[in-house]
N, C-alpha and C positions, 0 to 999 in steps of 0.2 A: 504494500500500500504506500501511495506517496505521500510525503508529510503533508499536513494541511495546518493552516493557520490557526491560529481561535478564534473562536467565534466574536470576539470583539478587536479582530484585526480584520479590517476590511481594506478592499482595495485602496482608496483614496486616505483612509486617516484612523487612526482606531479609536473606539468606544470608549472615553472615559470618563471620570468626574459626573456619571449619571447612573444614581441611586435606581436600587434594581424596586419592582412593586411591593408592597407595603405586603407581607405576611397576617392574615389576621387568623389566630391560633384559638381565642376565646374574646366573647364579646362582654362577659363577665368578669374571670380574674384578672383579664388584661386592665381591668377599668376601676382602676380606685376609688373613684370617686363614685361613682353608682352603687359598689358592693358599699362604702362608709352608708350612704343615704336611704338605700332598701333598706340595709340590714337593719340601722337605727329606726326602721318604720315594722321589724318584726316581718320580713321578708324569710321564705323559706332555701337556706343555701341551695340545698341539693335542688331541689326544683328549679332554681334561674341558676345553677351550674352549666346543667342539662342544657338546658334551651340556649343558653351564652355559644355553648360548643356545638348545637345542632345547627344554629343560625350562620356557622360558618364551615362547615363541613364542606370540601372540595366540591360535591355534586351539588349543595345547594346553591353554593355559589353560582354556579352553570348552570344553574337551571333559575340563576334570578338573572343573570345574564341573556341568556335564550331567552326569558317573557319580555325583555326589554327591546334587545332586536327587534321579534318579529312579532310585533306588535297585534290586538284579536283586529279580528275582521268581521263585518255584516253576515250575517247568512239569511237574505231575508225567503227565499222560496226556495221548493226543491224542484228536483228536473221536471215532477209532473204538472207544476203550476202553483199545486199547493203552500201555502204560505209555510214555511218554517221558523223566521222571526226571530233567529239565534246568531250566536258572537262565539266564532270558531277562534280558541287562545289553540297558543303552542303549551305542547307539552308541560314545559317549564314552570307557567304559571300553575296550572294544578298539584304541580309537584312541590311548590314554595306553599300555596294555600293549603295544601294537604297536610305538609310537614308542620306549619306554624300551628293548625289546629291541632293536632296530635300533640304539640306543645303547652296549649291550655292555653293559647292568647284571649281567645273569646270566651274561657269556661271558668278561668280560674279563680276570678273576679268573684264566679258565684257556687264554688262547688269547694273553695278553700275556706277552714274554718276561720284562717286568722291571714289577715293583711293578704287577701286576695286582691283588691283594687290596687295596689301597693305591686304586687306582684305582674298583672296582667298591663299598668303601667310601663313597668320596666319591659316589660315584653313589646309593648309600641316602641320604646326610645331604640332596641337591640334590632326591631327589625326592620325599622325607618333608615338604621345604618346600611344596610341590606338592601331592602327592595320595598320602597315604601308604597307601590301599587296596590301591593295585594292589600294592605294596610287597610285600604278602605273598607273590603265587603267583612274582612273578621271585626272590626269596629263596629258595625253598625249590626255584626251578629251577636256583641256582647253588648252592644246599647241598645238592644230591645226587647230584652227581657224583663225590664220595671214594667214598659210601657204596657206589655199584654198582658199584666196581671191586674191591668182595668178590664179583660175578658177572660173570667176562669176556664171557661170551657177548650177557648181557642190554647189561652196558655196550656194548659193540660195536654193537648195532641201538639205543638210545635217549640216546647221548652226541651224536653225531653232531647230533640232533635237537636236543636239550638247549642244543647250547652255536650251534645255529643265531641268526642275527640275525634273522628273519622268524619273525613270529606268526602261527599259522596254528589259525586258531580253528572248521574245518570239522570234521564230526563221523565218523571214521572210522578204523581202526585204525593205531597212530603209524607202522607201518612205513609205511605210504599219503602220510604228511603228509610235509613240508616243514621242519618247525618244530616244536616241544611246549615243553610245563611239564608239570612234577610237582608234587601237594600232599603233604599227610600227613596220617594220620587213625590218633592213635596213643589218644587221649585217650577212657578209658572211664568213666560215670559214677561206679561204686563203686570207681575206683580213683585217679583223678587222676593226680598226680603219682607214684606208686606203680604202676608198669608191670608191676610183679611178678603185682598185679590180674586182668592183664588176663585176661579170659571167652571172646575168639574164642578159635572152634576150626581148626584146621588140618588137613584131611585127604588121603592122599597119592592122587594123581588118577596113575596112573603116573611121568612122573619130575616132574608137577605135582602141582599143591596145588590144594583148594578151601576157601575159608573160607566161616563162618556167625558171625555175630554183629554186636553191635552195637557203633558209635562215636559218642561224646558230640558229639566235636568232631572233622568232618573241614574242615581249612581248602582252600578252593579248590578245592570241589568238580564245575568245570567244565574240572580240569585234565586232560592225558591218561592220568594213571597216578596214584596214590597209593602212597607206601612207609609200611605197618602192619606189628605187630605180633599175630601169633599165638600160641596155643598148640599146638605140635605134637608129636608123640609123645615128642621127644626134651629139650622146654621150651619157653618163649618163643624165636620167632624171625621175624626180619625178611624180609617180602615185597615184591613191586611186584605192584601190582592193576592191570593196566591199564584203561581206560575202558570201551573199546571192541575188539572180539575180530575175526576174520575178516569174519562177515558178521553180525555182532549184539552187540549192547550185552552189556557182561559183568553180572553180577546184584551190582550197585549199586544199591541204593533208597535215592532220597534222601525222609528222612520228614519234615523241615521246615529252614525256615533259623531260622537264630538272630536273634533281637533283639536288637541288640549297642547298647551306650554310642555309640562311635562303630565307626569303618572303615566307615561306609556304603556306600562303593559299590562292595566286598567282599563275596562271599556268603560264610559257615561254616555248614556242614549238619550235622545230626543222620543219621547214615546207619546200614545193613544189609546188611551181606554176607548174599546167599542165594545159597549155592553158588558160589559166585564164586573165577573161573580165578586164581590167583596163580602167581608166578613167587620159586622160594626167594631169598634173597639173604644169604651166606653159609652157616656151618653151622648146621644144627638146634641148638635151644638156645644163640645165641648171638647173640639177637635185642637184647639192649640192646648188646650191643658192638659192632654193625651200625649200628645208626639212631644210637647216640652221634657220629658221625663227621656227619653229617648236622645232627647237635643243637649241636654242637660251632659250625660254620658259622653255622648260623641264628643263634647267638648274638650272631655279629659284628654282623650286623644288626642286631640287640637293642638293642647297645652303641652302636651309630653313628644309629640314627632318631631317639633323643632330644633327640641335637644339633644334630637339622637341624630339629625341635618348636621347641625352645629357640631358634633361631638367627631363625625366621619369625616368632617372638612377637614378640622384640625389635627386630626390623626393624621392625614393624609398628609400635613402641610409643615409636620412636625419631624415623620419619617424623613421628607425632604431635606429637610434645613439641619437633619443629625447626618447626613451622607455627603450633602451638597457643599463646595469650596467655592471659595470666590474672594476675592482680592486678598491672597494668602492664609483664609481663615475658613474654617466651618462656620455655615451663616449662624447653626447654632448657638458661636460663640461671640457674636458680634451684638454688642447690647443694645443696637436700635431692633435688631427682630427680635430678640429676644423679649423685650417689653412690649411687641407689638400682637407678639403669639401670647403671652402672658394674658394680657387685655381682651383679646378674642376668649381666651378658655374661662375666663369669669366671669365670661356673658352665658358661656357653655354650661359653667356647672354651676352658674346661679337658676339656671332654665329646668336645667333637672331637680335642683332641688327645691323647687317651687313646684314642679309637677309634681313628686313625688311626696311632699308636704300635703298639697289637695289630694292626692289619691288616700291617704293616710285619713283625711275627715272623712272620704265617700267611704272609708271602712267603717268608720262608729255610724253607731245607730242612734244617738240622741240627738235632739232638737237642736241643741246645738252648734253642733259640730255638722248637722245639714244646712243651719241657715250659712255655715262658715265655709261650706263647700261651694253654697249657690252662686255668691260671690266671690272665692277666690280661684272656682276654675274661670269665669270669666276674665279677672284680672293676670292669671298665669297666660291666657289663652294670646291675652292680646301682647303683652310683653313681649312673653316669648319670640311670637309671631314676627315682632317688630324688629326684634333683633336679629332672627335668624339670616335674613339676605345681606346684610350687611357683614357678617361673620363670614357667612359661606363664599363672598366676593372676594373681602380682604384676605381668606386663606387661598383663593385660586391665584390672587395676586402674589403671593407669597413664593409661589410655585412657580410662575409667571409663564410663558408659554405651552411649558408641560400641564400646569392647571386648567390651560385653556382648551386643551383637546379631549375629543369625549373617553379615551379609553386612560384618562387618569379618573375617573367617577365626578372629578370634581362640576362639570357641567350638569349631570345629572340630578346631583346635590341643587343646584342651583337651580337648575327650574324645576326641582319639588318647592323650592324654598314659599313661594307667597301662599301656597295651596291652602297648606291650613289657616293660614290669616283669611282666608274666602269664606270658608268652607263654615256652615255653623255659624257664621253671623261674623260681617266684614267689620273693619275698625270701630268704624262710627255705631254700627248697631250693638255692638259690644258694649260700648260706654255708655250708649243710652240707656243698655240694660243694665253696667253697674248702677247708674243714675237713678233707675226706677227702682231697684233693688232694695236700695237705703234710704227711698222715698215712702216702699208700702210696708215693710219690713224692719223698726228700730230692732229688732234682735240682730237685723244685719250688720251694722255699725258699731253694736254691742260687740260682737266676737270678733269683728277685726282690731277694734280699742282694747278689747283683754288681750290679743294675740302679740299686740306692739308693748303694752305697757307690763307685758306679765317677764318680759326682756327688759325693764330697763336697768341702767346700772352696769348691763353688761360690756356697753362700749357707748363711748363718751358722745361717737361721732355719729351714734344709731340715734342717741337722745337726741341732740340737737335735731336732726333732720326730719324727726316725728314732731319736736317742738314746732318747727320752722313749716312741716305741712300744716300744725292746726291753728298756726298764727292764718294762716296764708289762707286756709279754709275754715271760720270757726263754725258754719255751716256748711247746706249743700251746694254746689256751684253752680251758675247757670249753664246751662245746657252751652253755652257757644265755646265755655273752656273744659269739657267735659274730659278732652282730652288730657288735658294737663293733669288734670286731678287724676286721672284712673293710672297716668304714668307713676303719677309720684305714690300712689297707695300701691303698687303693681312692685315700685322697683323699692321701700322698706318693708313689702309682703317678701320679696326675695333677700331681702336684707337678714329679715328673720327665721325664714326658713337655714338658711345657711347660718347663723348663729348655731341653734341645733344641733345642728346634724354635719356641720363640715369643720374641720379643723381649724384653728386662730388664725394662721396665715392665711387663708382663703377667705374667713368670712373678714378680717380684717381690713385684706387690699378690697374687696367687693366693695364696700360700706365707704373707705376711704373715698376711693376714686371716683365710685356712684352717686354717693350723697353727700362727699364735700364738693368745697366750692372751687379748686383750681384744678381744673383739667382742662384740656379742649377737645374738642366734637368729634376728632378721627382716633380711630384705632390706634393707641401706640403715642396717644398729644397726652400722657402726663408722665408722672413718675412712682412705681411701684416697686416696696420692697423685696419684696417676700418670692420674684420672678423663678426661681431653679425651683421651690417647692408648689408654685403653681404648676408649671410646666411638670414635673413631675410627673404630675395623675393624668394626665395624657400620656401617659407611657405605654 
């Protein structure tokens, strides 16, 4: 055999000073900072071991890979005419939704005796690092379980299935299967955010319903059931549509998928209720206090994918700048990135543990600790949100041309980034809900004033900045700064969570550089102590 070069001797120049892909071995032990924060919330080791190391197993990888590629496709009729109405995925995607349910993403929340929302949290943040497509229909499989226990009977024949570990992706009525998911399809074009809107109609079929109308935006429309919103004689009210009937497809027409930023290897369809068999779920006219419980949920998610966006970027941006040289030094060791990657990951793991702080109330059962949920998964939601794109950018930046192509993940990162700030109620409708929250609700205000003031003492610079919000607000604020206020309650709600639960140097530099007063606007414009043990838990 004749000698051959190596592989990083090429003709023209060889291969060097460029850090080979990022190894990811476990999404748990690798990760400090999440094992400090579950575990402090009563999180089951072995259990998020498990799933830490299944979520990166070489073939999952490839096969979240594969659903991203090749993206599902229409399948609206078959050769003989007859409509079909289905979204043909690759392999892939089945095989990532199958594995994450076998996991307990969607079940754990309600089939673990202790810090199951805690648990099934963490399981958003590990698999948003992943493949955050699938992300959507196990979310809205473990966010609608409250909801249907406004219909014992329905609940009774599709919980069972719901909170099953086996995906069962065959096409026939759910009492027949093994396994299910539920989507939603609430979102009508002339009405958006405004459900009041909504156009279907409701009509009573004896002790059923048949709907007619259209939906903007149904997500996951290959799931086995959809819970919408009607109008029926009595007002808006909440239904489950299921897919598939006896011996026939129930009259679902899907009329196109959406061309989405990202989620590619996700379908959302544009759909059409014709005559389509629905099942009530609750009372007539009392359809947003129905689905709210389901909306409420999905939020959690909201609040927790961002951190697990933000958490992948800066893994990615971190491996870089520990391989990468450049003007005689590791960028590593150069203390402008250094303080700039520093600044990014304490947006990182203040995000997590703000999600994981609200997944810990949606665990207690007392009144309390639900008025403190209602309000602080919105405030986590919107935070978080806000900061993710700007995190996920400044790390592609970091990386600089190599972040910019799609097989470093970091693009892909980046247009999951606004989804959740959409998704569940956009910026503005957020605040208005903090706003109305602590308008109908003084127990809501009550538990975020215990929450701050039952920390004080602990850092000089958390007191002032809570003195300085109730100088600044000794009421509620008018709706035009709404903004501002749900920032500042948003960013000492993460102030305090990370007191808790994260080590002195982290909640320290967070609260410094957060809620005092000299810093400036970009990524890396102030000065932070504590940089090698921030950086650290990125490891």
């Amino acid at each position: 055999m004749p000698h051959l070069p190596p592989h990083h001797v090429l003709g023209t120049h060889r291969v060097s000073n460029q850090p080979g892909p990022l190894v990811l071995r476990d999404l748990w032990e690798q990760d400090t900072a999440l094992r400090d924060h579950a575990l402090y919330y009563g999180a089951d080791k072995m259990h998020m071991a498990t799933a830490g190391t299944s979520y990166v197993h070489p073939a999952f990888l490839n096969a979240a890979f594969e659903a991203r590629r090749d993206p599902p496709r229409l399948h609206l009729f078959e050769p003989d005419g007859r409509r079909a109405d289905e979204v043909r995925f690759n392999l892939g995607y089945h095989q990532v939704l199958g594995q994450a349910k076998a996991q307990g993403y969607a079940s754990i929340a309600w089939t673990s005796p202790k810090a199951g929302h805690v648990m099934h949290a963490a399981h958003v943040y590990m698999l948003s690092q992943i493949e955050p497509g699938v992300c959507c229909p196990l979310t809205m499989t473990y966010a609608v379980i409250p909801a249907l226990q406004a219909a014992p009977d329905i609940a009774a024949l599709w919980h069972p299935r719901l909170l099953s570990e086996i995906y069962d992706a065959s096409l026939r009525p759910v009492a027949q299967k093994r396994g299910a998911t539920l989507g939603m399809a609430m979102t009508e074009k002339q009405g958006g955010s405004d459900l009041r809107r909504t156009e279907t109609v409701a009509k009573k079929d004896g002790d059923l319903y048949r709907l007619t109308g259209h939906k903007w935006f149904c997500s996951a429309p290959m799931s086995d059931g959809f819970l919408t919103l009607a109008q029926a004689p009595l007002g808006l009210t909440c239904f489950l549509v299921p897919r598939w009937l006896d011996d026939h497809r129930n009259g679902i027409h899907l009329m196109r998928l959406k061309g989405k930023l990202g989620n590619h290897a996700n379908a959302s369809a544009e759909i059409e209720y014709h005559n389509a068999l629905a099942y009530r779920i609750g009372d007539e006219g009392a359809g947003v206090r129905t689905i709210i419980e389901m909306v409420h949920h999905t939020r959690l998610d909201t609040a927790m994918a961002p951190a697990g966006l933000m958490r992948m970027a800066l893994r990615h941006a971190l491996h870089w700048v520990q391989h990468r040289n450049a003007f005689d030094r590791k960028l590593i060791d150069q203390p402008l990135m250094k303080v700039v990657l520093a600044d990014l990951a304490l947006d990182a793991e203040g995000a997590l543990a703000l999600g994981l702080r609200v997944a810990h109330a949606f665990d207690q059962k007392d009144d309390t600790s639900r008025a403190f949920a209602r309000i602080a998964v919105a405030l986590a939601k919107y935070l978080n949100n806000k900061r993710a794109p700007h995190v996920i950018a400044e790390a592609m930046e970091v990386m600089g041309g190599k972040g910019y192509v799609e097989e470093s993940s970091l693009p892909m990162l980046y247009r999951e980034a606004p989804l959740n700030g959409i998704w569940e109620g956009s910026g503005n409708v957020i605040c208005l809900d903090v706003l109305r929250s602590l308008q109908k609700d003084p127990k809501t205000g009550q538990t975020l004033r215990h929450e701050f003031e039952s920390l004080k003492g602990q850092n000089l610079h958390f007191d002032a900045a809570y003195a300085i919000h109730n100088t600044r607000w000794p009421s509620l604020p008018d709706e035009a700064e709404v903004r501002w206020f749900a920032e500042s309650l948003a960013t000492l709600l993460t102030a305090a969570a990370l007191l808790k639960s994260a080590p002195g140097d982290v909640s320290e530099s967070y609260i410094a550089s957060r809620l005092g007063e000299h810093r400036g606007t970009i990524a890396g414009a102030l000065s932070i102590r504590h940089t090698n043990a921030i950086l650290k838990r990125l490891h």
